[in-house]
C-alpha positions as CSV (number, residue, x, y, z in Angstrom):
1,X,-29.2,-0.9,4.5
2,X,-26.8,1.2,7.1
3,X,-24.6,3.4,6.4
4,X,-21.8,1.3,7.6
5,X,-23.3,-1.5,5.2
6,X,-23.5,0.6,2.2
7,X,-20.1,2.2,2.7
8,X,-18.4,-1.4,2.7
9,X,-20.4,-2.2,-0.3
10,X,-19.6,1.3,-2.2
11,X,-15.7,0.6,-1.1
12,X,-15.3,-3.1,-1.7
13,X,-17.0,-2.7,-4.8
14,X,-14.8,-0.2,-6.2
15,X,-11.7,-2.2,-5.2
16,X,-13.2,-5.1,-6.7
17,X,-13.8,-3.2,-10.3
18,X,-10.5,-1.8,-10.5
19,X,-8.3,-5.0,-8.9
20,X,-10.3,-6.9,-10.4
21,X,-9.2,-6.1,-14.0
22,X,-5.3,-5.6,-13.0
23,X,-5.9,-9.8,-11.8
24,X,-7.9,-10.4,-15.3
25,X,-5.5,-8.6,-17.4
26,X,-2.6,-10.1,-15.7
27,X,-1.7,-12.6,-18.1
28,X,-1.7,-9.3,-21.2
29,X,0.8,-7.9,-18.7
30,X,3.0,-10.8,-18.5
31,X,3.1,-11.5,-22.2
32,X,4.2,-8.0,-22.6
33,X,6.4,-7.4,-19.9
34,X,9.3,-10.4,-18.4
35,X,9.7,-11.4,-15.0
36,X,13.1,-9.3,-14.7
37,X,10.8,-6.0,-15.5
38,X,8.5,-7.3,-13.0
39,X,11.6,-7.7,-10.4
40,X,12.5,-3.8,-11.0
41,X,8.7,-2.8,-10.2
42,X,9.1,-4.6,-7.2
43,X,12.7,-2.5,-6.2
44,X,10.5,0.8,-7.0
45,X,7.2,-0.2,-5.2
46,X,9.6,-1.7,-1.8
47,X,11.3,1.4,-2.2
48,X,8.5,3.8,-2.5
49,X,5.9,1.9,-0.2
50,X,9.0,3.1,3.0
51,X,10.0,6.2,2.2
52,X,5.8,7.0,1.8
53,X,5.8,6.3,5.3
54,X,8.2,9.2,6.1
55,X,6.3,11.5,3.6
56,X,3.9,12.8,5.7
57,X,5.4,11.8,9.1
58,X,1.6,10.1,10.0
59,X,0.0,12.8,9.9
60,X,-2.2,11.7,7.4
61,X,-3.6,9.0,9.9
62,X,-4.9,11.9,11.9
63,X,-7.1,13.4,9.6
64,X,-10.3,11.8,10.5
65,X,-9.9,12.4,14.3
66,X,-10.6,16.0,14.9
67,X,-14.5,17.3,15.6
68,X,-13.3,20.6,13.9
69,X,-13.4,20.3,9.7
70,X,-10.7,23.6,9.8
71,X,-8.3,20.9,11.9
72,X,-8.6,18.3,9.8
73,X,-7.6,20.1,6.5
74,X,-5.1,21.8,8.4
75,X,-3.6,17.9,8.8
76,X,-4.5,17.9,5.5
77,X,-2.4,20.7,3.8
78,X,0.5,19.9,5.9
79,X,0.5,16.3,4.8
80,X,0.8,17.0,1.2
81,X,3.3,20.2,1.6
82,X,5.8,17.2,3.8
83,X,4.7,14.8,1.1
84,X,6.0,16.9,-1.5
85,X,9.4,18.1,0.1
86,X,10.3,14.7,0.8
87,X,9.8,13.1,-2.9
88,X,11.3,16.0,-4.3
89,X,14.4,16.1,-1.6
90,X,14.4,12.4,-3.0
91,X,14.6,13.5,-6.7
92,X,17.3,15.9,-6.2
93,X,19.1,13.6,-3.8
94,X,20.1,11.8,-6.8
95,X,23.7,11.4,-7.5
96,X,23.7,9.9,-4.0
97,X,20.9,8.2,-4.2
98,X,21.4,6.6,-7.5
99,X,24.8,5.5,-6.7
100,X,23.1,3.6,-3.3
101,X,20.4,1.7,-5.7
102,X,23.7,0.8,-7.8
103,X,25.2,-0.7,-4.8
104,X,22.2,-2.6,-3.5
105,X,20.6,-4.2,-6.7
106,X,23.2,-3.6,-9.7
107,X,20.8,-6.0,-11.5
108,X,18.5,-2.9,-11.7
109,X,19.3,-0.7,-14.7
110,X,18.3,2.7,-15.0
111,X,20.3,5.2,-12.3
112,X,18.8,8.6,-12.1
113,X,16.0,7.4,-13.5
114,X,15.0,5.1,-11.0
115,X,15.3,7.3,-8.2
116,X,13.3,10.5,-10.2
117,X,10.4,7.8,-11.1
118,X,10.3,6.8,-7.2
119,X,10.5,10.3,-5.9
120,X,7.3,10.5,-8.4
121,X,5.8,7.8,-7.2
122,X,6.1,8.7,-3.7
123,X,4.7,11.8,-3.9
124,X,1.3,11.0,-5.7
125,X,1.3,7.8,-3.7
126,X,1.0,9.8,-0.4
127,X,-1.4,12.2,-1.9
128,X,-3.8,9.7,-2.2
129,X,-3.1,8.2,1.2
130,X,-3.2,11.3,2.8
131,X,-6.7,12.5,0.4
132,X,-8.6,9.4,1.4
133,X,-7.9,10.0,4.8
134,X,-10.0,13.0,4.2
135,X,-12.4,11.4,2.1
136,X,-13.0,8.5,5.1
137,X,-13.3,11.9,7.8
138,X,-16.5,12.7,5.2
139,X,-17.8,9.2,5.2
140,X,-17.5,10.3,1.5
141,X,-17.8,5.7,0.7
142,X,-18.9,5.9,-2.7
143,X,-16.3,8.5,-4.1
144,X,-13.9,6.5,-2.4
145,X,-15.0,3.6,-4.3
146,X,-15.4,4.9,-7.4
147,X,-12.1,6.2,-6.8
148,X,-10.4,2.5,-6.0
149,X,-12.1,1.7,-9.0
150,X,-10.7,4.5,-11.7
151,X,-6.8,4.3,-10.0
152,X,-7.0,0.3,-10.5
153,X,-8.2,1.0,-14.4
154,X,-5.9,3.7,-15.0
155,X,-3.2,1.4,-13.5
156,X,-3.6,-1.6,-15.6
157,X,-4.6,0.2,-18.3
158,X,-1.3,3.1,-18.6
159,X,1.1,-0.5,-18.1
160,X,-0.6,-1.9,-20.6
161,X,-0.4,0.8,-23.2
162,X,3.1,1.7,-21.7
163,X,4.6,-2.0,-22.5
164,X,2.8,-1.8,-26.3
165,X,4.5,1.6,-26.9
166,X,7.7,0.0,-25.8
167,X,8.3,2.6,-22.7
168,X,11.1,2.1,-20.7
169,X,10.1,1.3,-16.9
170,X,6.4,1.4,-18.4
171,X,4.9,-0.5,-15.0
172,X,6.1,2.2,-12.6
173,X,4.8,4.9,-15.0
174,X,1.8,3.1,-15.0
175,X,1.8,3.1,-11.6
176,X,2.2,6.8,-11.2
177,X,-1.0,7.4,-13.9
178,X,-3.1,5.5,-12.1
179,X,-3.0,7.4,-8.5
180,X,-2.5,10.8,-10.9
181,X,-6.7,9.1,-11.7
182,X,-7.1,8.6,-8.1
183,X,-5.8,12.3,-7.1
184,X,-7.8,13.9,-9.6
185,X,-11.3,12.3,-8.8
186,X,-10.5,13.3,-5.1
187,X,-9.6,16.9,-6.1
188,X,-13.0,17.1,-8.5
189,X,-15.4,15.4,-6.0
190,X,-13.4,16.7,-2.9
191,X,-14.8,20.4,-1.8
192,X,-11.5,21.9,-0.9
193,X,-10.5,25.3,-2.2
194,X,-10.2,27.0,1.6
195,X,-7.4,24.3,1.9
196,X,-4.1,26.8,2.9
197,X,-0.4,25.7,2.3
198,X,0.7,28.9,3.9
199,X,0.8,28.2,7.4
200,X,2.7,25.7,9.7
201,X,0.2,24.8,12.8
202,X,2.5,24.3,15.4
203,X,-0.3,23.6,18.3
204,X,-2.1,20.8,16.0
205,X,1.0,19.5,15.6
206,X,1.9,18.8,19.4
207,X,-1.7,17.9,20.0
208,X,-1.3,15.0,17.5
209,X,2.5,14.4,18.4
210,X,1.9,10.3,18.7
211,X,1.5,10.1,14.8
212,X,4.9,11.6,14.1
213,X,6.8,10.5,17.3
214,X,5.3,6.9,17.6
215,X,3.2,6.2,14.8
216,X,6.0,6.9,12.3
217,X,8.7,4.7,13.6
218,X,6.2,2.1,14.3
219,X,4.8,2.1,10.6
220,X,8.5,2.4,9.3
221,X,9.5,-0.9,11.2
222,X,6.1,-2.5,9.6
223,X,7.0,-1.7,6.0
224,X,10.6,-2.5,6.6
225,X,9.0,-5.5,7.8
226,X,7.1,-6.5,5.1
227,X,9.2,-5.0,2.2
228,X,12.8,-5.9,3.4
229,X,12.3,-9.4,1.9
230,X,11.2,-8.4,-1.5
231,X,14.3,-6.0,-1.4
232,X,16.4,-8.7,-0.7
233,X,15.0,-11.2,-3.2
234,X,17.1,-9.5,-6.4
235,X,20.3,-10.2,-4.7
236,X,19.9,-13.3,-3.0
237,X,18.3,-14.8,-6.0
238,X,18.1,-12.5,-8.8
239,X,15.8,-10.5,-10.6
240,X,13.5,-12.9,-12.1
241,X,12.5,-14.0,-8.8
242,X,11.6,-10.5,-7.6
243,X,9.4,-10.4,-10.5
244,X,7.9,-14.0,-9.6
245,X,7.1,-12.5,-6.6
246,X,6.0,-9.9,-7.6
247,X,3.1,-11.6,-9.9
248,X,2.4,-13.7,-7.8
249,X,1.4,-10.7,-5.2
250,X,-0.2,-9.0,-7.9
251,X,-2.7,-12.3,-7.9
252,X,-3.3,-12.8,-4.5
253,X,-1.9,-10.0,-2.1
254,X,-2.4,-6.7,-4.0
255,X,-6.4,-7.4,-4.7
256,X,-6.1,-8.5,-0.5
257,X,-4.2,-5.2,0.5
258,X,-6.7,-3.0,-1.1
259,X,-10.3,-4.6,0.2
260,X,-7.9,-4.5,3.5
261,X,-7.0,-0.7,2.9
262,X,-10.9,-0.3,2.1
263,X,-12.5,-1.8,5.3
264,X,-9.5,-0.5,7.3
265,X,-10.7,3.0,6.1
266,X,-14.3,2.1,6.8
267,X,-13.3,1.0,10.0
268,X,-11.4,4.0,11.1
269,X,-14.1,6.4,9.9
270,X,-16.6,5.1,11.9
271,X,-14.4,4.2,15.0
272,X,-13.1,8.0,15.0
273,X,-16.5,9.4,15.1
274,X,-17.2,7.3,18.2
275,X,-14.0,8.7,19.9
276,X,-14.7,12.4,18.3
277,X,-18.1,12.1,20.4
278,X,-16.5,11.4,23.2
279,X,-18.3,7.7,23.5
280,X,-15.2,5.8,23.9
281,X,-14.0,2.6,21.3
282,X,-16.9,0.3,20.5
283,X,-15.2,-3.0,21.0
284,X,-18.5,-4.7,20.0
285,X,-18.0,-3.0,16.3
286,X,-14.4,-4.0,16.9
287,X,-15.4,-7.9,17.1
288,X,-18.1,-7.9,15.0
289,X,-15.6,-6.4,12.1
290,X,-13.4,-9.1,13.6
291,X,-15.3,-12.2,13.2
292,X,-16.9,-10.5,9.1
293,X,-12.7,-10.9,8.3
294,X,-11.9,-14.5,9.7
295,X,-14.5,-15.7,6.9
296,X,-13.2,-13.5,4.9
297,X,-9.6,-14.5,5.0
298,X,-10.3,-18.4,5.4
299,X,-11.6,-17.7,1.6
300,X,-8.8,-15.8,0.6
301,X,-6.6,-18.8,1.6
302,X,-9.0,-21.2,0.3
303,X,-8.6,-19.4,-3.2
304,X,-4.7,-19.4,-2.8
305,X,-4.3,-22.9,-2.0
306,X,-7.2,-24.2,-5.1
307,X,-8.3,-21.4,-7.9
308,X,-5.3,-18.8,-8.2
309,X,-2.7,-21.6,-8.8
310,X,-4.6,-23.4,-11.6
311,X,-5.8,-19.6,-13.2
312,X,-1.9,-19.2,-13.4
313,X,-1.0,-22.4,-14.9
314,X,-3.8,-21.9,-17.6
315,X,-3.5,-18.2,-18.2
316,X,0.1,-17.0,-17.6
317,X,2.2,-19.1,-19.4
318,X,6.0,-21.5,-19.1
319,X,7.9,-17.9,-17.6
320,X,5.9,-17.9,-14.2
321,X,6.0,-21.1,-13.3
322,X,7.5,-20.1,-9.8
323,X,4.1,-18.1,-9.8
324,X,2.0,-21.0,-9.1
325,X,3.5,-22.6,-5.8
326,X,4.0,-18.8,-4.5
327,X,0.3,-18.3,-4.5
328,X,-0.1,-20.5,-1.4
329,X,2.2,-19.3,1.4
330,X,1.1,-15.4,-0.1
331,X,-2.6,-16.0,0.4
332,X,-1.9,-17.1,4.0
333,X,-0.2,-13.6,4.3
334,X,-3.0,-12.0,2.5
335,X,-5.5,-13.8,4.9
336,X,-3.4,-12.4,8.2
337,X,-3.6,-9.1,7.0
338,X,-7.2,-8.7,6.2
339,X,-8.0,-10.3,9.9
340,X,-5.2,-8.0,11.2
341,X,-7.0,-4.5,9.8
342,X,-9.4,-4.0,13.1
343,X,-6.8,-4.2,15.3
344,X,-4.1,-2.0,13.5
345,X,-6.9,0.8,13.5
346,X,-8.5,0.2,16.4
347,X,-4.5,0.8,17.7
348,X,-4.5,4.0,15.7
349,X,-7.8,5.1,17.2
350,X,-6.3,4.9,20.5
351,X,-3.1,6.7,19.8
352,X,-1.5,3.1,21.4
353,X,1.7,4.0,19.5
354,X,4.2,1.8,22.1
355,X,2.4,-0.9,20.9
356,X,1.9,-0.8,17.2
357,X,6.1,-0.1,17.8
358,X,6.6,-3.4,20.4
359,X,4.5,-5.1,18.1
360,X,6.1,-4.3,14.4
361,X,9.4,-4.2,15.9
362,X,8.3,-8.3,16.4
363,X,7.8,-9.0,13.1
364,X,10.8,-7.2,11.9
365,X,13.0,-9.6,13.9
366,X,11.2,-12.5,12.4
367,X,11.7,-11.3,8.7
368,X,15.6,-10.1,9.5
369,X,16.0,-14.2,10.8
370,X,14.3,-15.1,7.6
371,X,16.8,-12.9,5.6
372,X,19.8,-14.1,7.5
373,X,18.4,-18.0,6.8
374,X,18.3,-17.5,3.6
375,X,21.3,-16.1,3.3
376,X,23.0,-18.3,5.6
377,X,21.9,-21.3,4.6
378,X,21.5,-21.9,1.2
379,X,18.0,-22.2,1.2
380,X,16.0,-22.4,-2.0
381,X,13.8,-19.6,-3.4
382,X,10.3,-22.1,-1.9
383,X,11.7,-22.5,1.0
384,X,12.4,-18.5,1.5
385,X,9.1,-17.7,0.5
């Protein structure tokens, strides 16, 4: 087997372990937890999946690319010090901040809290990003499966005990044990005690000026992109649909995003040791990464049109009923993106920046027409979806 074979296996197998048993357990959550808890998970997730995006201004993305090991934990230490300023500028940001998440969804209880879980969130969130950027610069594939596969148990497993105990916002905190797992297994496994937080390096930063300049506003359109809608589904519709949604994405687009996030990782550590050595981009492992993904998103839709709607009628019960129909058009997003991961790093690879920004700034003006539709027009929760 090659070592581009057995870092797939060791990745997707890790993502399968630990998204696996969030999808099996799904129906433990939803007896345990209501759609309208559901709905505020998704507020804190939108939320936190943008602002992570400012947290380390892209720099993270550049950690596999330099030949020197000295650079790339320089990226690395500078990642995590932004990373933490931000979320904690978040955190004490509160009495602004909290009164803005008032405005925007007053169906969302909890105020300070809220933001000080978020800022949380954000923070370990982007130290795992940030920490398997490292991990793909190793080709370290098996810790970085095993560690897909101890942040998805912690996960289900913290909002599981979380909901028993009764804990108030108990599937964020959950959330936030989980990558705490993921963080830890990198720092054990991960040799980095040389790693300095004392010293700003001002030349790495122009040399990889792209990621912050370009690369930043172009990923901050994408998530707006892709988040704006589940943002806007509390007020447009209420909270119970946000947490319909967000089910239904925990049973067909989450387990998607990660194998995504997986071979996107694979991808980019193998692509950037072909640019590092000065031997150009390999568009042949570019299309033959390609046409692996086509089959395997055709299944993904497949399963989202036939098995995940009947596993939800049978397991989850009367309350997510809007669950089942939302499994199709989600598993035809959850196809695009798998197919899309070459390109996105191949983009990255190249520093192409203008383009990742021409092309997210696209689909941004296709969600904002959605939005304005559906609040327009009166159209029905299917019909926005």
């Amino acid at each position: 087997m090659t070592s581009v074979r057995r870092g797939f296996a060791f990745l997707a197998s890790g993502s399968i372990v630990g998204q696996g048993l969030g999808v099996v357990l799904s129906p433990v959550l939803a007896a345990i937890y209501t759609p309208d808890d559901f709905g505020v998970f998704a507020v804190v997730s939108g939320l936190t999946a943008i602002v992570v995006v400012i947290a380390c201004f892209r720099l993270d993305w550049a950690i596999p690319l330099p030949k020197s090991a000295a650079e790339a934990r320089q990226l690395l230490s500078m990642s995590l010090v932004l990373a933490l300023l931000i979320s904690g500028t978040l955190v004490l940001s509160y009495p602004l901040t909290s009164r803005l998440t008032e405005l925007l969804w007053p169906e969302v209880p909890g105020g300070f809290w809220i933001v000080a879980v978020t800022g949380v969130l954000v923070f370990v969130t982007a130290a795992v990003g940030a920490l398997s950027q490292y991990a793909t610069r190793e080709r370290a594939y098996s810790l970085m499966g095993s560690r897909n596969a101890l942040q998805g148990i912690g996960t289900v497993v913290g909002q599981t005990l979380l909901g028993v105990l009764g804990a108030p916002l108990g599937l964020v905190w959950g959330a936030i044990v989980g990558r705490l797992m993921g963080v830890r297994r990198f720092l054990v496994e991960l040799d980095l005690r040389d790693l300095s937080f004392r010293r700003v390096d001002f030349a790495l930063i122009r040399e990889y000026r792209q990621f912050p300049l370009l690369f930043t506003p172009s990923a901050i359109v994408n998530v707006v992109g892709v988040q704006i809608f589940v943002l806007s589904l509390p007020k447009l519709y209420g909270l119970d649909a946000a947490g319909q949604f967000a089910m239904a994405s925990r049973v067909v687009l989450v387990p998607v995003v990660i194998v995504s996030t997986a071979c996107s990782q694979l991808f980019l550590g193998e692509l950037s040791r072909y640019v590092a050595d000065a031997k150009g981009v390999r568009m042949d492992f570019f299309w033959k990464w390609s046409i692996i993904l086509t089959f395997g998103s055709l299944l993904v839709v497949a399963g989202g049109f036939t098995v995940a709607p009947w596993l939800v009628a049978t397991f989850l019960g009367d309350a997510w009923v809007s669950v089942q129909w939302m499994c199709r058009p989600l598993s035809i997003s959850a196809g695009a993106l798998l197919l899309a991961a070459p390109v996105s790093m191949t983009w990255t690879v190249g520093r192409n920046g203008v383009i990742n920004v021409v092309w997210d700034l696209a689909r941004l003006a296709a969600m904002g027409y959605v939005i304005f539709l559906c609040a327009s027009s009166a159209l029905s929760l299917e019909e926005a979806v």
